[in-house]
Every structure is written in structure tokens, then in C-alpha cells.
C-alpha positions as CSV (number, residue, x, y, z in Angstrom):
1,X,-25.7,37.9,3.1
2,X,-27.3,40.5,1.2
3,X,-25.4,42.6,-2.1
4,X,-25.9,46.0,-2.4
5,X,-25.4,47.6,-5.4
6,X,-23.9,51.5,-5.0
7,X,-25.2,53.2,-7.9
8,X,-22.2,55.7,-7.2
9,X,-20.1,53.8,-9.0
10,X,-22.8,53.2,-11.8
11,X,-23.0,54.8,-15.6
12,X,-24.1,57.9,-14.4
13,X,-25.4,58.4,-17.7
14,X,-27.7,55.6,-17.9
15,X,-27.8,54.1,-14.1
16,X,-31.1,52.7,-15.0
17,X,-29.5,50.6,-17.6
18,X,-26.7,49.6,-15.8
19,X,-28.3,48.1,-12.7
20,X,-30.4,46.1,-15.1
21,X,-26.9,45.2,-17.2
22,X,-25.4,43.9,-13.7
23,X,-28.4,42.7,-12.1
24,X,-27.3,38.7,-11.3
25,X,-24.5,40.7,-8.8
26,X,-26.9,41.7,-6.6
27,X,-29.7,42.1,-4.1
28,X,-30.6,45.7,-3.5
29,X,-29.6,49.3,-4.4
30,X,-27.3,51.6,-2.2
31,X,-27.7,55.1,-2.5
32,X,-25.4,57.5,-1.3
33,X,-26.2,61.4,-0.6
34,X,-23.9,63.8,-0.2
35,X,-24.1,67.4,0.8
36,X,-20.6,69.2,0.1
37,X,-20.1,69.9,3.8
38,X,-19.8,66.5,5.4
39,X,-18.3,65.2,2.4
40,X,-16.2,67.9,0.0
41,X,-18.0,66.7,-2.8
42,X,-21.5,66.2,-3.5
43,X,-23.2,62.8,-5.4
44,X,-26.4,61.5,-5.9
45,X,-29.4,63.0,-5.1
46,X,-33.3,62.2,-3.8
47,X,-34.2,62.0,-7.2
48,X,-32.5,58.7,-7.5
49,X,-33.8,57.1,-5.2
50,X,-36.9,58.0,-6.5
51,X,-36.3,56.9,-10.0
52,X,-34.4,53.3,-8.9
53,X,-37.9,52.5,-7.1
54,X,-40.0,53.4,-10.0
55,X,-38.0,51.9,-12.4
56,X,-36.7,48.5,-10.7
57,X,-38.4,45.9,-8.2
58,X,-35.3,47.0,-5.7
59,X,-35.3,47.5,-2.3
60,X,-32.7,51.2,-1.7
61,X,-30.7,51.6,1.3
62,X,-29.3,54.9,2.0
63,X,-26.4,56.5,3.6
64,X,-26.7,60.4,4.3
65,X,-23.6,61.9,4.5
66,X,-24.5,65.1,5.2
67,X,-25.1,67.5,7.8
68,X,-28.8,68.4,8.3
69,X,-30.0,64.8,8.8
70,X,-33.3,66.0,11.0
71,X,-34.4,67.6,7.2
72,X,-32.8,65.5,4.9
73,X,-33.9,61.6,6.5
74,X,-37.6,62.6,5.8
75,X,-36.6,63.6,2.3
76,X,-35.2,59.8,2.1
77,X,-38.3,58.0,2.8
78,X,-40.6,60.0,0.9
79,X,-38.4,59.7,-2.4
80,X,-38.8,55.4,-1.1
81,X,-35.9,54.4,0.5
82,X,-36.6,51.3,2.8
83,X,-33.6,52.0,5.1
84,X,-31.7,55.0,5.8
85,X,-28.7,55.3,7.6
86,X,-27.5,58.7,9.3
87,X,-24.0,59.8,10.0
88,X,-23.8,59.5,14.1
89,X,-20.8,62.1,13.8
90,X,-23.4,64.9,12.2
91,X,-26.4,63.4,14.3
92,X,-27.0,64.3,17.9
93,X,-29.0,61.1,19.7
94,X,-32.1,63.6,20.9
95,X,-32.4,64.4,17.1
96,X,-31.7,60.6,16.0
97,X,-34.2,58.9,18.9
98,X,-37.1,61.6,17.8
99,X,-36.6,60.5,13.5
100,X,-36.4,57.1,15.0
101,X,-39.9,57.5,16.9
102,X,-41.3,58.2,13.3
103,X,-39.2,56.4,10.9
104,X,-39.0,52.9,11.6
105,X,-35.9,51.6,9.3
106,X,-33.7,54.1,10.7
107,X,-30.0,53.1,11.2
108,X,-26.8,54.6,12.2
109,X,-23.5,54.8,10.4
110,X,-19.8,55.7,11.0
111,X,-17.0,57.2,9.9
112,X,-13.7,54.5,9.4
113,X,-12.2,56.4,12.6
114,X,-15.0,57.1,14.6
115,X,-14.9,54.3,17.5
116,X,-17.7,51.7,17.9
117,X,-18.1,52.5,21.2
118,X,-19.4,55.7,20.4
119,X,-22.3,54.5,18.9
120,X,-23.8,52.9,21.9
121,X,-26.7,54.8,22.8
122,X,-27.9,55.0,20.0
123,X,-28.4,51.1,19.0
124,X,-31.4,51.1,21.1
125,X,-33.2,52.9,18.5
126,X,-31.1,51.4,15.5
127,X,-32.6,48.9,12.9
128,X,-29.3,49.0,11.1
129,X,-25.5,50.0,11.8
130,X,-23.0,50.8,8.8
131,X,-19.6,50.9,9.2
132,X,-18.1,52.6,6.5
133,X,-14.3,51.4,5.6
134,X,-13.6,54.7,3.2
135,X,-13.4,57.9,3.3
136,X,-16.6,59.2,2.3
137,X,-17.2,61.0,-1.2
138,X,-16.2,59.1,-4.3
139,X,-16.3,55.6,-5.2
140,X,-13.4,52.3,-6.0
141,X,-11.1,53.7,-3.0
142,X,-9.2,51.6,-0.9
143,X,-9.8,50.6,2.7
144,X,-8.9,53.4,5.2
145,X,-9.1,50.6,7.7
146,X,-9.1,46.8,8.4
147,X,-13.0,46.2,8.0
148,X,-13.1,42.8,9.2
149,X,-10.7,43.8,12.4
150,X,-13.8,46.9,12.8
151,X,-16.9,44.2,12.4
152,X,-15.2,42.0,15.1
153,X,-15.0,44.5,17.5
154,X,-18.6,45.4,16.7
155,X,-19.7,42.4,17.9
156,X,-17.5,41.5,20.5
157,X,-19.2,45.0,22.2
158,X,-22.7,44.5,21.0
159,X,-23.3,40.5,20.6
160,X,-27.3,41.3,21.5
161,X,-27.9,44.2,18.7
162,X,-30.1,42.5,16.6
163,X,-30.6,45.1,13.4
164,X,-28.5,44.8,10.5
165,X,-24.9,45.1,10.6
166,X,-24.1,46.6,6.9
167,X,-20.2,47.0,5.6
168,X,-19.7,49.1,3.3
169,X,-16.4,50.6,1.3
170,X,-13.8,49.4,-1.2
171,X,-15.0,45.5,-0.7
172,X,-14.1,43.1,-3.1
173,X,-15.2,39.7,-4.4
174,X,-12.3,38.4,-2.7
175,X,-13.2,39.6,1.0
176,X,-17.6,38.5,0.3
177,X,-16.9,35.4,2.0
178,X,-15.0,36.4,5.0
179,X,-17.8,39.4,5.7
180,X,-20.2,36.3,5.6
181,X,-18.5,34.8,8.3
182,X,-17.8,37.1,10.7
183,X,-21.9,37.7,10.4
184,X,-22.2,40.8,8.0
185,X,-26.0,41.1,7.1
186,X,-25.2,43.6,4.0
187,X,-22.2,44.2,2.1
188,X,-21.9,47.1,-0.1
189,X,-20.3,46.8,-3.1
190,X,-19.6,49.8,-6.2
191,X,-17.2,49.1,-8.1
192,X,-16.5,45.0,-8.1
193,X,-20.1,44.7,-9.5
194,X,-20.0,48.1,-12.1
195,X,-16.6,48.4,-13.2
């Protein structure tokens, strides 16, 4: 199982530093952007991205959690993200099948109440699916929901999706190995690795 760092809960004063401070923690760098209308508050930008990939040997996954993801997922992998994963609740499937058809490492990512069943039409044309366990918008919060109960249930419904399944939100060292074995390709961890 892969770690990925969220810079969010990074120095924001030096992130550059810090990621090099922590680096035996982890695999690769999560990046979230935020707009100030899906989310109330607004995070890190492109520009991260951007600097993480000239300044580290890092792959960057992303999570937009915004609403214009037809503009912004382009703006993603020209700053170098390597994945990029789009909000289903703020992406229609004709506008995510089209960025699919030219982004490659495209993936799909819900809300902690938004249903797994919702998501199905859109796996086809998934190389990843995040399921978020927080509300989205600031870092070291606690689980809205049971994360493990919401990976089950991913796979009980989609046992043939063969992307990445990604968790992400409020995980601990503690809950690593239980991820692992209920077949989590990427945890995302903030704070248990910055703070």
C-alpha cells in the first residue's frame, strides 16, 4: 500500500522543507485544491503542485474539490500532477468521460455521504476512486464516517474495478494496517505523518 503525504497539513511556510523533514513516512504527495464554493474555504493552489514536482522526485496525486472541474483538471496536469481525482458530486459523467478521453490518470472521488452506488457509471472511465472520510476543507479532522465499513462496500459492488482505490481523511497509523487489508491501494495521510 502506497502513503501519501497531504501537504495540507504541511509547514505552510516551508512545505518544501517539511516533506524533505518527513520523507521516510511516505511514498507520494497529495495535493488538495480547493475553490471556496465546493469547499467554504480555499487551500492549496496549482502552484504547488508545480513546485513539489520541481523540487522533489514525487509522484502528486490530486483531489479537486471544486466546482469547474472541466477547467480546473487540465490546470492539474499541466502544473504535473500524475493523478487527478474529480469530485463526482460537482462533475457530470458527459463532462468526466470527455477529460477522461484526454487525460489518462483521471479518477473519481466522493463526498463521506455520497453513496458508492452513485459512482457506477463512471468507473468505466476511472483509473482511480477516492473516498474521502472528512468533510472536505481543512486538515487533522475526524472521520465523518466508518471508512473501512465505506471500502467494503466498495468492493463488495465493484470486485472487477481494477484502478486504484485511494482512502483518504483523518487516518491514523493505527488504522494503516487494516486499510492494507481490506485492499486499499493509497492511503492518504496529513497529519499522522506532519504533525
Amino acid at each position: 500500500m502506497i502513503i501519501s503525504a497531504s501537504i495540507q497539513a504541511a509547514n505552510q511556510l516551508n512545505i518544501i522543507k517539511d516533506i524533505h523533514k518527513h520523507e521516510s513516512k511516505f511514498d507520494q504527495i497529495h495535493v488538495d485544491i480547493t475553490d471556496g464554493h465546493f469547499t467554504d474555504n480555499i487551500s492549496m493552489s496549482f502552484q504547488h503542485i508545480k513546485e513539489v514536482k520541481k523540487q522533489t522526485n514525487y509522484k502528486v496525486d490530486v483531489q479537486l474539490m471544486v466546482e469547474d472541474n472541466v477547467k480546473l483538471a487540465p490546470l492539474a496536469f499541466e502544473y504535473g500532477a500524475d493523478l487527478v481525482c474529480v469530485h463526482s458530486e460537482s462533475t457530470k459523467l458527459d463532462d468526466f468521460i470527455k477529460l477522461s478521453k484526454i487525460y489518462e490518470n483521471l479518477g473519481v472521488a466522493t463526498l463521506p455521504d455520497t453513496d458508492n452506488e452513485s459512482i457506477n457509471d463512471y468507473l468505466l472511465y476511472s483509473k482511480a476512486v477516492l473516498l474521502l472520510a472528512v468533510n472536505p476543507g481543512f486538515s487533522n479532522q475526524g472521520q465523518a464516517i466508518n471508512l473501512i465499513d465505506k471500502v467494503k462496500s466498495f468492493h463488495n459492488l465493484y470486485p472487477n474495478f481494477n484502478g486504484d482505490l485511494i482512502a483518504d481523511g483523518g487516518i491514523k497509523n493505527e488504522d494503516l494496517d487494516n486499510l492494507k487489508i481490506n485492499n486499499v491501494d493509497i492511503a492518504v495521510q496529513g497529519g499522522a505523518i506532519f504533525n
